[in-house]
C-alpha positions in Angstrom: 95.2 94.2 67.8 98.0 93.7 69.7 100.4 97.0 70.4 103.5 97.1 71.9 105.5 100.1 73.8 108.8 100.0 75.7 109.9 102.5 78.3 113.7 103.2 78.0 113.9 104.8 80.8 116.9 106.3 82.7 117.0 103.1 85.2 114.7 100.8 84.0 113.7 99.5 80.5 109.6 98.5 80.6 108.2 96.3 78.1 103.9 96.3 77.5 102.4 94.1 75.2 98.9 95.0 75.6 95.7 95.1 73.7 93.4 98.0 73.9 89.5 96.6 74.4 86.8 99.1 74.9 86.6 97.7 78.9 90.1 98.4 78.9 93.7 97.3 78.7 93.9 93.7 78.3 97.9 93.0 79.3 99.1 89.8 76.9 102.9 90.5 78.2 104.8 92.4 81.0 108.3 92.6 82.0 111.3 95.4 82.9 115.0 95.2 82.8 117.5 96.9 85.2 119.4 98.6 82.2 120.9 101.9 84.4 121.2 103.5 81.2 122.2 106.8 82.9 124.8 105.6 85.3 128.3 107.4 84.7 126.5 109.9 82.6 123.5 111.5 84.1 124.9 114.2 85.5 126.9 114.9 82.4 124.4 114.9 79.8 126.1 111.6 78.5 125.6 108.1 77.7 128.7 105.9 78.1 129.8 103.0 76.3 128.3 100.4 78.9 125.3 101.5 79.4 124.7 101.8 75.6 125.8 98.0 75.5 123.0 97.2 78.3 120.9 99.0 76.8 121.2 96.9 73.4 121.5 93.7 75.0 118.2 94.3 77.0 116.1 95.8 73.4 117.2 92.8 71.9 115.8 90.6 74.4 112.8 91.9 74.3 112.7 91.9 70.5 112.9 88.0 71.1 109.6 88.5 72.9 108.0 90.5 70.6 108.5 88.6 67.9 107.7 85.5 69.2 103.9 86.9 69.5 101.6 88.9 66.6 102.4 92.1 67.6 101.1 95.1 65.2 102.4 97.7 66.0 105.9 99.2 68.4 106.4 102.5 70.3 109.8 103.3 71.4 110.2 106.0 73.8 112.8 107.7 75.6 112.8 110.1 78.2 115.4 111.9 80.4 118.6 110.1 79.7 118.3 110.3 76.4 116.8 113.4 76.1 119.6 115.2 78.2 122.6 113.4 76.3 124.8 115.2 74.0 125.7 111.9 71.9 121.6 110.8 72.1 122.0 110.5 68.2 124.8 108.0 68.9 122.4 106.1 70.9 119.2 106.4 68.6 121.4 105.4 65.4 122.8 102.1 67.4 119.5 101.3 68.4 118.3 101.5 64.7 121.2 99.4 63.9 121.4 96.5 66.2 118.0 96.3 66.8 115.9 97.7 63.9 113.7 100.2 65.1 113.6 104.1 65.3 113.1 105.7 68.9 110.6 108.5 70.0 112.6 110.7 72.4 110.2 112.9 74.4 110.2 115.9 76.6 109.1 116.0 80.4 106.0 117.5 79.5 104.8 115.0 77.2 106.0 112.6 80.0 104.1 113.9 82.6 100.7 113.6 79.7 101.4 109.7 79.4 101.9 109.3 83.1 98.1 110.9 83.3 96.4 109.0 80.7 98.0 106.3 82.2 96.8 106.5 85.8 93.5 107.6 84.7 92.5 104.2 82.6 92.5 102.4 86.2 91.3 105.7 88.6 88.5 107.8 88.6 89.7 111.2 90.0 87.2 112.3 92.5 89.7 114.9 94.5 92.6 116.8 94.8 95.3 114.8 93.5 98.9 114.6 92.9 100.8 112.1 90.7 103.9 111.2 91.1 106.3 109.1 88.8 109.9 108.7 90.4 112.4 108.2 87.2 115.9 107.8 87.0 116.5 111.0 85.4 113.7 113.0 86.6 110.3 112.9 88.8 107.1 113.8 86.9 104.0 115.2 89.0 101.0 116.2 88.0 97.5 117.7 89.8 94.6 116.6 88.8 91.1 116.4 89.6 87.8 115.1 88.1 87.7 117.8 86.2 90.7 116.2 84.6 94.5 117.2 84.6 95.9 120.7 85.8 99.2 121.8 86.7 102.1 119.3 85.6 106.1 119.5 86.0 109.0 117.5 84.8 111.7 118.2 87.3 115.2 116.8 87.4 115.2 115.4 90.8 115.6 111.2 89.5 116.9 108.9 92.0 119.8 108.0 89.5 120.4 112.4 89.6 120.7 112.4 92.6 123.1 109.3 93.8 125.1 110.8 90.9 125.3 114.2 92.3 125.9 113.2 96.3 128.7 112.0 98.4 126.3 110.2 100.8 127.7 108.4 104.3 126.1 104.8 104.9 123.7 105.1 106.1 122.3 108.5 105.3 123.8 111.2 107.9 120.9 113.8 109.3 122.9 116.6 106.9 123.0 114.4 104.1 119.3 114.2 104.3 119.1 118.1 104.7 121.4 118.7 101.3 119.7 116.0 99.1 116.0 118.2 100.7 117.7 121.5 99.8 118.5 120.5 96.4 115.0 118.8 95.7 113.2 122.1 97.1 115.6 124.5 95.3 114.9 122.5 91.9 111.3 122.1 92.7 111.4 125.9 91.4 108.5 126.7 94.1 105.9 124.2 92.4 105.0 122.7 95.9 104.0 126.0 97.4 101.5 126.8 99.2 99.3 123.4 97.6 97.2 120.9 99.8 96.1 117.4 98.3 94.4 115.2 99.8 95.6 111.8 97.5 99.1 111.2 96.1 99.3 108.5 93.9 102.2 107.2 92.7 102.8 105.9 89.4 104.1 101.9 89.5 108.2 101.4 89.9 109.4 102.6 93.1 105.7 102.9 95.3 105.6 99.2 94.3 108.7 98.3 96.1 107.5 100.7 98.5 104.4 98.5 99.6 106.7 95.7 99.7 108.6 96.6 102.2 105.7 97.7 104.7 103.6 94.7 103.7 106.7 92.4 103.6 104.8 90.6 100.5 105.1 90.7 96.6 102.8 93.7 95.0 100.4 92.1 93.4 99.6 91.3 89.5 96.4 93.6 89.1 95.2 96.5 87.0 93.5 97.9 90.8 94.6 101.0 92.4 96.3 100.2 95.9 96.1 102.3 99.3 99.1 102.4 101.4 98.2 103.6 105.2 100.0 106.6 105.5 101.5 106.5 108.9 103.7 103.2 108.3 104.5 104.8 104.6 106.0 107.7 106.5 107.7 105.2 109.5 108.9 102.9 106.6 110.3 105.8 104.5 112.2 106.4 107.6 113.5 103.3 107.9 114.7 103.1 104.5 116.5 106.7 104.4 119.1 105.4 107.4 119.2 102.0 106.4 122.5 100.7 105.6 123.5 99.7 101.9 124.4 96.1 103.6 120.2 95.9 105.0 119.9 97.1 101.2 121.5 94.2 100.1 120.1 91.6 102.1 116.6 92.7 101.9 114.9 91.0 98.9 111.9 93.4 98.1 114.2 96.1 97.2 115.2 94.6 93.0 118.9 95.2 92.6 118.8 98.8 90.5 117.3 100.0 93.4 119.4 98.9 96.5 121.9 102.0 95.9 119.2 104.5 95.2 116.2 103.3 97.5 117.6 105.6 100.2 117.0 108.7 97.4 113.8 107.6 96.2 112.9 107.7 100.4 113.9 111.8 101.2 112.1 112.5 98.1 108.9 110.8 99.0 108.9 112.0 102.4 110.0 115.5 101.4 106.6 115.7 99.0 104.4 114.1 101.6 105.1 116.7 104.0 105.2 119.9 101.2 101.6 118.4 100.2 100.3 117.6 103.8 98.6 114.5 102.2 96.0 112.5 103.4 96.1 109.1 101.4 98.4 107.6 99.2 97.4 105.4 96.6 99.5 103.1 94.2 98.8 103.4 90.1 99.7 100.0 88.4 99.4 102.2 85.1 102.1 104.6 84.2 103.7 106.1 80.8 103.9 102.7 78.9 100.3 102.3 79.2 98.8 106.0 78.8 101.4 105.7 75.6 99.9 102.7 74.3 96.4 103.7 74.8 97.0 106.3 72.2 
C-alpha cells in the first residue's frame, strides 16, 4: 500500500510517496519545493498573502503527482509556521479549499517524535547521540541512545527566525556571529549544559547541503547513514558563516531557499558542535516525513 505524507514546513514543502515493507521503506517518489512559507511573517506569528499563494501553488503540484500514482492514503502536516500563526485557520481552510485536503498541524514535541522514528528506521543507536533537524521555524534535537530516545526539545532557533530577526553585514561581522550565538544560547533555555555526545546526526535538509559543499559533489540518492569528517565540517562551517551572499549566489550546492540563510544554519551548527564537544557527525537521509509515514 502506497502512503503519502507532505512536510509543509516553514522553508521547504517535502513530498514522500513511500511504501512501508517489513525490510523497510521502499521510496516510489521523492521531491521538495522551496515554498518560504514563513518569510515576512515568522517573526510575527503570521502568514502573508504570498507565501499562502506559494504555498497553494506548490500542494497543488504535488497533488498532480499524487494522483497520477495509486496512492492510499495522505498525511498533511504542519509544523512551526503554521503552528505559530494567528490566521493558521486562514491557511488550513484555503488549503481545504483549493486543494481538497485537511492539514495535521503539530507541536514541537510531536516534531521532535517523527524526527526520531524517522532516523532510527536507517540507524541503529549504539551511543550517545544527538539529533538534530534544522527547520525554518525551529531546530528540533533529540538524545538518544540504544536504549531508545531521551531528552528532546523544540526550540525556536530556525534559520528562516533568525535572518528574520537580524540585521546581518555581508559577510557575517565577528559581533554579528556573537549576537546570532547569544540569542541561540539564551533560547536554548540551558538544554546544552553540561551534556557530552559522542555522534550528532543530523536530520536530511541542510547537513545534506552541508556534505556538498565539503565534498564538492551531489549527496547521494540512498536510505545509508553518511559520516562527515569532523574537522573539514567545522573548517567548512567557517567558510560558510563569512562567506559573502554574492559566493552564495554563485555556488551551486547551496539550492536557492538556502543562499540567504546558509550563513545561519552555519553559527548554529558550529555553536552545538562546540556546546556538545562531539566526536562524529553523521548524516540521517530519514527525517519527519518518513518517521510520520511509518506510523
Amino acid at each position: 500500500m502506497l502512503k503519502c505524507v507532505i512536510d509543509i514546513g516553514t522553508n521547504t514543502f517535502n513530498l514522500l510517496i513511500a511504501e512501508h515493507l517489513p525490510e523497510g521503506l521502499k521510496v516510489i517518489y521523492s521531491t521538495k519545493r522551496g515554498v518560504a512559507l514563513g518569510m515576512g511573517g515568522i517573526t510575527k506569528g503570521l502568514i502573508t498573502n504570498d507565501a499562502m499563494s506559494r504555498a497553494i501553488k506548490a500542494l497543488i503540484e504535488f497533488e498532480d503527482i499524487i494522483k497520477g500514482l495509486e496512492v492510499e492514503e495522505v498525511r498533511l502536516i504542519a509544523t512551526a509556521a503554521v503552528r505559530e500563526a494567528k490566521n493558521s485557520t486562514d491557511f488550513l481552510q484555503l488549503v481545504k479549499k483549493e486543494v481538497g485536503r485537511d492539514v495535521i498541524v503539530i507541536d514541537g514535541n510531536q516534531e521532535a517524535k517523527f524526527i526520531f522514528q524517522g532516523v532510527s528506521m536507517c540507524h541503529k543507536f549504539q551511543s550517545e547521540s544527538m539529533i538534530m533537524d534544522i527547520g525554518g521555524g525551529s531546530t528540533e534535537f533529540i538524545r538518544a541512545n540504544q536504549n531508545g530516545m531521551g531528552e528532546l526539545v523544540s526550540l525556536k532557533i530556525g534559520v528562516s527566525r533568525l535572518y528574520q530577526t537580524f540585521s546581518c553585514s555581508d559577510p557575517f561581522t565577528k559581533s554579528d556571529v556573537e549576537k546570532i550565538e547569544s540569542y541561540i544560547e539564551n533560547e536554548s533555555n540551558g538544554f546544552f549544559l553540561n551534556k557530552n555526545v559522542e555522534c550528532l546526526i543530523g536530520s536530511s535538509g541542510t547537513f545534506e547541503t552541508f556534505y556538498e559543499l565539503i565534498y564538492k559533489k551531489t549527496y547521494p540518492l540512498s536510505t545509508e547513514i553518511m559520516e562527515l569528517e569532523v574537522q573539514p565540517f567545522m573548517e567548512s562551517l567557517d567558510d560558510l558563516i563569512f562567506s559573502t551572499q554574492n559566493e552564495r549566489n554563485q555556488n551551486e550546492f547551496i539550492i536557492p531557499i538556502r543562499k540567504k540563510m546558509a550563513p545561519f544554519a552555519a553559527v548554529k551548527t558550529r555553536w552545538v558542535l562546540q556546546q556538545l564537544n562531539v566526536k562524529k557527525v553523521l548524516i540521517s537521509p530519514f527525517s519527519l516525513k518518513e518517521g510520520a509515514l511509518s506510523e
